[in-house]
C-alpha positions, -999 to 999 in steps of 0.1 A, spaced: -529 -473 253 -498 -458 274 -490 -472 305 -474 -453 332 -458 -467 364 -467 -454 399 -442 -449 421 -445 -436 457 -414 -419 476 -409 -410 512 -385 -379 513 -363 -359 542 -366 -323 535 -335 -303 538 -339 -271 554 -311 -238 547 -316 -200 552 -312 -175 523 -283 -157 531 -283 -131 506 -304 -104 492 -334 -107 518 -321 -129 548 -358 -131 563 -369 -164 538 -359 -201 542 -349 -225 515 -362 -261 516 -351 -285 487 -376 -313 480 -356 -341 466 -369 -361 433 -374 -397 432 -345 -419 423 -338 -419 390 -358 -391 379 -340 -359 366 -370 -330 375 -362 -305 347 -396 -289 355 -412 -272 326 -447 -265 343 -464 -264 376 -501 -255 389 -521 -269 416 -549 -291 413 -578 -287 441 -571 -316 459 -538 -299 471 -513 -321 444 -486 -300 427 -488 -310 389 -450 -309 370 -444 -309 336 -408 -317 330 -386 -314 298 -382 -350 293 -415 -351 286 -430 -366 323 -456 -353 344 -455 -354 379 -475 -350 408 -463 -343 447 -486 -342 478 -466 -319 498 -488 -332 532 -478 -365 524 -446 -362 507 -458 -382 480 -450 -385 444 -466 -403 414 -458 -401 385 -491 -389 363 -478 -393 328 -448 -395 302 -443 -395 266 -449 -357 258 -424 -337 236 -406 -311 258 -436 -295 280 -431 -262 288 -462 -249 307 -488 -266 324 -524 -256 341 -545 -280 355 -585 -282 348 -617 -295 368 -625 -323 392 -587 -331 401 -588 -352 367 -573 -328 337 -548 -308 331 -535 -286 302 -500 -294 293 -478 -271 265 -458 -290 240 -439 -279 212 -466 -288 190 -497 -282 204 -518 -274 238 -533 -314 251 -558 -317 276 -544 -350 295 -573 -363 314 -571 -392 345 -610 -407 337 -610 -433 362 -593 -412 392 -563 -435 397 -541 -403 394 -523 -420 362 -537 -399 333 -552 -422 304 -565 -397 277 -549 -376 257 -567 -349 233 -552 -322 209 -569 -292 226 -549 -266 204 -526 -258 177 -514 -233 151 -481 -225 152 -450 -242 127 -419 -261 144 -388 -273 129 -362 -297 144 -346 -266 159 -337 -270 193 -348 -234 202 -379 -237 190 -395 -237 226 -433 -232 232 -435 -214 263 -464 -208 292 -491 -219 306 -516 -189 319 -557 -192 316 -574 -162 324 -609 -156 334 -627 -168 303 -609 -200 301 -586 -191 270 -546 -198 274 -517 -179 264 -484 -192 255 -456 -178 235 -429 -191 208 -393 -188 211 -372 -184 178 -352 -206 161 -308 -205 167 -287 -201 134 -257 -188 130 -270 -174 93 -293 -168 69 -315 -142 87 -337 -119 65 -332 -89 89 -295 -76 88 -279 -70 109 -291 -94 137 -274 -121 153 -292 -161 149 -323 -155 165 -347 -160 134 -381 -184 128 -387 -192 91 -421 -212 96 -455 -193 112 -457 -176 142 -427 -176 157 -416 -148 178 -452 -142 188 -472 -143 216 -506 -165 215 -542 -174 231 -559 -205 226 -599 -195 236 -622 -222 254 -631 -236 225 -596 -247 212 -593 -215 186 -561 -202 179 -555 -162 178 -520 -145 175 -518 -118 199 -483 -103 197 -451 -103 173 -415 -89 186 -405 -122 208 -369 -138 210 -374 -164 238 -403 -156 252 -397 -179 288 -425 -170 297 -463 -158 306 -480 -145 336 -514 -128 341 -515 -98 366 -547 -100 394 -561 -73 373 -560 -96 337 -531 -78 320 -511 -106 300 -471 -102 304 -442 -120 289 -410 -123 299 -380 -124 269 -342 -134 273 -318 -111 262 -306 -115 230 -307 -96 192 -328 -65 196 -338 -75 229 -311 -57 255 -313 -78 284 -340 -93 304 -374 -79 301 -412 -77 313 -437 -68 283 -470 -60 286 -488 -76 256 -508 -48 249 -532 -66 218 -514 -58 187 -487 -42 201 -446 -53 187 -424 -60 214 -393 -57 200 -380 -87 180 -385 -80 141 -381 -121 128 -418 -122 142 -435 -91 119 -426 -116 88 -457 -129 96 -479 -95 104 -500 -89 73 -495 -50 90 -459 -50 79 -456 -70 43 -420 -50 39 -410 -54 77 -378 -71 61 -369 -37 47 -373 -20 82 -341 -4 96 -336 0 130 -347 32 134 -377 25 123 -381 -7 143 -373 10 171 -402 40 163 -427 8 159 -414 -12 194 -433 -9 226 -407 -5 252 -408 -32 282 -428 -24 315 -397 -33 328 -356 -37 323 -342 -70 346 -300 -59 335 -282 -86 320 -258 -103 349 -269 -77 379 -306 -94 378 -302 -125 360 -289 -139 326 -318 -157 314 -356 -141 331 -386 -169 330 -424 -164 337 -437 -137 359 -458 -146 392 -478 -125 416 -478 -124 449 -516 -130 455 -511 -147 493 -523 -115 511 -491 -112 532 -487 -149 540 -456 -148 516 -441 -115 533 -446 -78 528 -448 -80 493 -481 -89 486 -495 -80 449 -457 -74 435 -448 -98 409 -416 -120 411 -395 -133 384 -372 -161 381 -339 -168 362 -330 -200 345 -298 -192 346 -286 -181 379 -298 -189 416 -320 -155 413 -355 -146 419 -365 -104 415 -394 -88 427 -411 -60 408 -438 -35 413 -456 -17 384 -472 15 377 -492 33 349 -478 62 338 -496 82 309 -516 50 305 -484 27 302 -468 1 325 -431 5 336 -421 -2 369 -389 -10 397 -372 -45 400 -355 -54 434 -329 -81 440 -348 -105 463 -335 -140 466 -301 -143 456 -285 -171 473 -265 -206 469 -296 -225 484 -313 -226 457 -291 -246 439 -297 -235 404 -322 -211 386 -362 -212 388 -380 -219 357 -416 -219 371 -430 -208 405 -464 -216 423 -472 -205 455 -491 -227 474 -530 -216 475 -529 -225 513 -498 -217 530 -483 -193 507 -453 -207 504 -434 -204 470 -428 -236 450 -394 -230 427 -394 -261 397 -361 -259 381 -341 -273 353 -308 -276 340 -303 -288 304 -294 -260 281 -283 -234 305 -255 -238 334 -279 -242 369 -294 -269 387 -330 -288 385 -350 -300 409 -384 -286 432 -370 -260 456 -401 -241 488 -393 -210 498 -411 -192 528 -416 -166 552 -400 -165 584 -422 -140 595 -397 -110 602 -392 -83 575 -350 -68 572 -345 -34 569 -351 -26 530 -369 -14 499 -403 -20 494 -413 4 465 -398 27 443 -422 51 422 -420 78 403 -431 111 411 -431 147 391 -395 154 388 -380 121 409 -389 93 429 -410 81 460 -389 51 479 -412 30 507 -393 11 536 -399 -22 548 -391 -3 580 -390 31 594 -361 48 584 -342 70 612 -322 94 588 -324 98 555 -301 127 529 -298 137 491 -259 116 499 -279 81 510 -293 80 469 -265 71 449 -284 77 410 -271 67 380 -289 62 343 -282 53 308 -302 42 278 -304 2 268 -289 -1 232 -316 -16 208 -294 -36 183 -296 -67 163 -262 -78 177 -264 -103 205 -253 -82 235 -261 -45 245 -243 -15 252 -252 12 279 -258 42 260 -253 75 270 -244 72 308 -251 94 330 -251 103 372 -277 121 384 -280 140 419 -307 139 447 -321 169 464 -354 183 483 -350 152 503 -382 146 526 -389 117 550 -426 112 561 -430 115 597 -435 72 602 -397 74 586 -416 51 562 -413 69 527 -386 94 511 -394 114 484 -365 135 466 -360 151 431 -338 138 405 -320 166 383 -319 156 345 -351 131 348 -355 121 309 -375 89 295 -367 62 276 -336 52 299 -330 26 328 -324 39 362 -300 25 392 -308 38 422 -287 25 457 -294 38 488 -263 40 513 -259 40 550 -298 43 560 -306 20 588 -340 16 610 -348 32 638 -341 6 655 -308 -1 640 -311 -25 612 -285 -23 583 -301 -19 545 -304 -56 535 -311 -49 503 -311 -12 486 -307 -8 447 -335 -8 426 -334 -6 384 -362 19 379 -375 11 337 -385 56 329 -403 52 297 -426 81 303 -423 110 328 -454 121 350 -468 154 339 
């Protein structure tokens, strides 16, 4: 029987303003109990209005944000990653790096006292980057998670590639555990796979770190069956029995490209699980966009999507960038109520902070970009406000092509700057539409827009935007 001591903690929030990409959201940081480093791996809400935490030193953790409570739920697990609680306020679904456990509280004391293997399948080793990464359940109760590769400085069977590899089953690839506790591999072509989100419409994303053959920060959409990029994972794709033969080339004629490019130190170093903005406009403007975090750095992106030619790609935004947050966000929750954004963060392993940061909404909206889409021969941009003026000069363009490469780093290929003309602005001053001359897919765009303020005055808070072109509209 584990025992598990409850402790109860009265905290002082401390409030600061974001003061950098979008000044119009507030920073509070909840502190941790004494003594307890909050390297949060997981967090979900249970009904009652509790915030469940999974951290990496294998704790779980509940906060009452009403009562600025804590309690501690549970301890003992191996390195959590991704949490999602169950029914009744009494269970929750905690990732290890072993298996998915159901951890049940049966008498309601809010200390958990069962613990049940509800899923397993994959192999581990003693390698430390052997992470097991999630926790999303969609609509029919199954779970998906995804396995990060092992670290070694040799001894890969792809060459060239640089120490990402996994030598037991199923690493690299993404996973569902069903209702019933089955196990079904759903994806090779991971690296670090940090983590797994679930659009409003049921599409199943993940999130990979840059790395060998992945060129920076990326948003895939785990189309069933479809490679995403990593080769170390098609060792164990009965599809592929000579995938250790495969040059790049052909690797790179198999890959589906990512919904979405997040470049490597601009947006982040290290991208983690995607989250939707389902509050309906009680989080800001943004509602339906998805944001992602960095372990990292102190940055959170926003990104909206679109199908073109039946595939996702998509713009990602600079949103929060700031010193407040004291570190970079792991997981994200917003609250089902308010719609305020919970941040867990963690340090060990990468060079930020930890701790259990809320971010919210002041209620005003700065000057800036809301959307960027594509159109027939360039781009649509929506304002957060009415622009008064805008010309081809305010769209500063540039392109180039991510380098797929088993190196550890990526080159931009084939750079290029492209010019803006045919400029139009809709009567609201809401939305500018322009052509782009050498539009081509398969290649990243930057797009800044200069010197365009409101009508009423306000500066650009934030205007670039990395445009991922993987198809053209016809």
């Amino acid at each position: 029987m584990r025992i598990h001591v409850l402790r109860f903690f009265a905290i002082a929030a401390a409030v600061s303003s974001v003061r950098a990409a979008d000044p119009d959201y507030k920073i509070t940081n909840i502190p941790a109990p004494d003594g307890v480093v909050l390297e949060v791996g997981g967090m979900d809400w249970m009904p009652d209005g509790r915030l469940m935490m999974c951290t990496r030193r294998g704790e779980i953790w509940s906060f009452q944000p009403e009562k600025s409570e804590w309690k501690q739920f549970a301890s003992g697990l191996h390195e959590p990653l991704g949490l999602v609680t169950g029914k009744d306020n009494s269970e929750i679904y905690v990732l290890q790096r072993a298996e998915l456990t159901r951890i049940t509280d049966t008498d309601m004391n809010g200390i958990a006292e069962r613990f049940e293997r509800f899923g397993k399948g994959w192999g581990y080793t003693g390698n430390y980057h052997e992470y097991a990464f999630g926790l999303v359940r969609d609509k029919e109760g199954s779970f998906y998670g995804a396995l990060g590769l092992g670290f070694f400085p040799k001894g890969e069977p792809f060459k060239p590639t640089w120490c990402s590899h996994g030598n037991v089953p199923w690493r690299g690839w993404l996973f569902k555990i069903t209702a019933d506790g089955k196990y079904v591999p759903l994806n090779p072509g991971c690296r670090e796979p940090n983590s797994v989100g679930i659009s409003p419409d049921g599409d199943v994303f993940v999130t990979d770190n840059q790395g060998s053959y992945v060129p920076s920060g990326v948003l895939n959409h785990a189309e069933p069956g479809a490679f995403l990029g990593h080769p170390d994972g098609l060792m164990f794709d009965k599809r592929h029995p000579d995938a250790a033969s495969y040059d790049i080339e052909k690797l790179n004629s198999l890959r589906k490209r990512p919904a979405l490019y997040l470049p490597y130190r601009e947006m982040g170093m290290s991208c983690t699980a995607p989250r939707w903005d389902t509050t309906g406009g009680k989080f800001g403007p943004f509602a339906g966009h998805v944001l992602i975090g960095d372990v990292n750095t102190p940055k959170i992106n926003r990104a909206t999507l679109e199908k073109v030619d039946g595939q996702f790609q998509g713009a990602a935004y600079p949103f929060i960038q700031a010193g407040e947050l004291g570190g970079g966000s792991n997981r994200m929750a917003f609250h089902p109520k308010t719609g305020a954004l919970y941040v867990g963060q963690t340090a060990r392993g990468w060079a930020s902070g930890h701790g259990l940061k809320i971010i919210e909404w002041t209620g005003k909206t700065a000057m800036g970009l809301q959307e960027v889409s594509l159109t027939k021969g360039g781009f649509k941009i929506t304002f957060t406000q009415p622009a008064a003026e805008v010309k081809a000069e305010s769209f500063k363009i540039d392109s180039w092509v991510p380098e797929y490469t088993g190196n550890y780093g990526s080159k931009r290929l084939d750079k290029k700057k492209h010019q803006a003309s045919g400029v139009k602005l809709s009567a609201d001053g809401l939305v500018a539409e322009f052509a782009v001359e050498g539009m081509a897919g398969d290649r990243l765009f930057q797009i800044e827009v200069r010197d365009v303020v409101s009508k009423s005055g306000g500066a650009m808070q934030n205007g670039k935007a990395y445009y991922t072109l993987n198809r053209l509209r016809n």
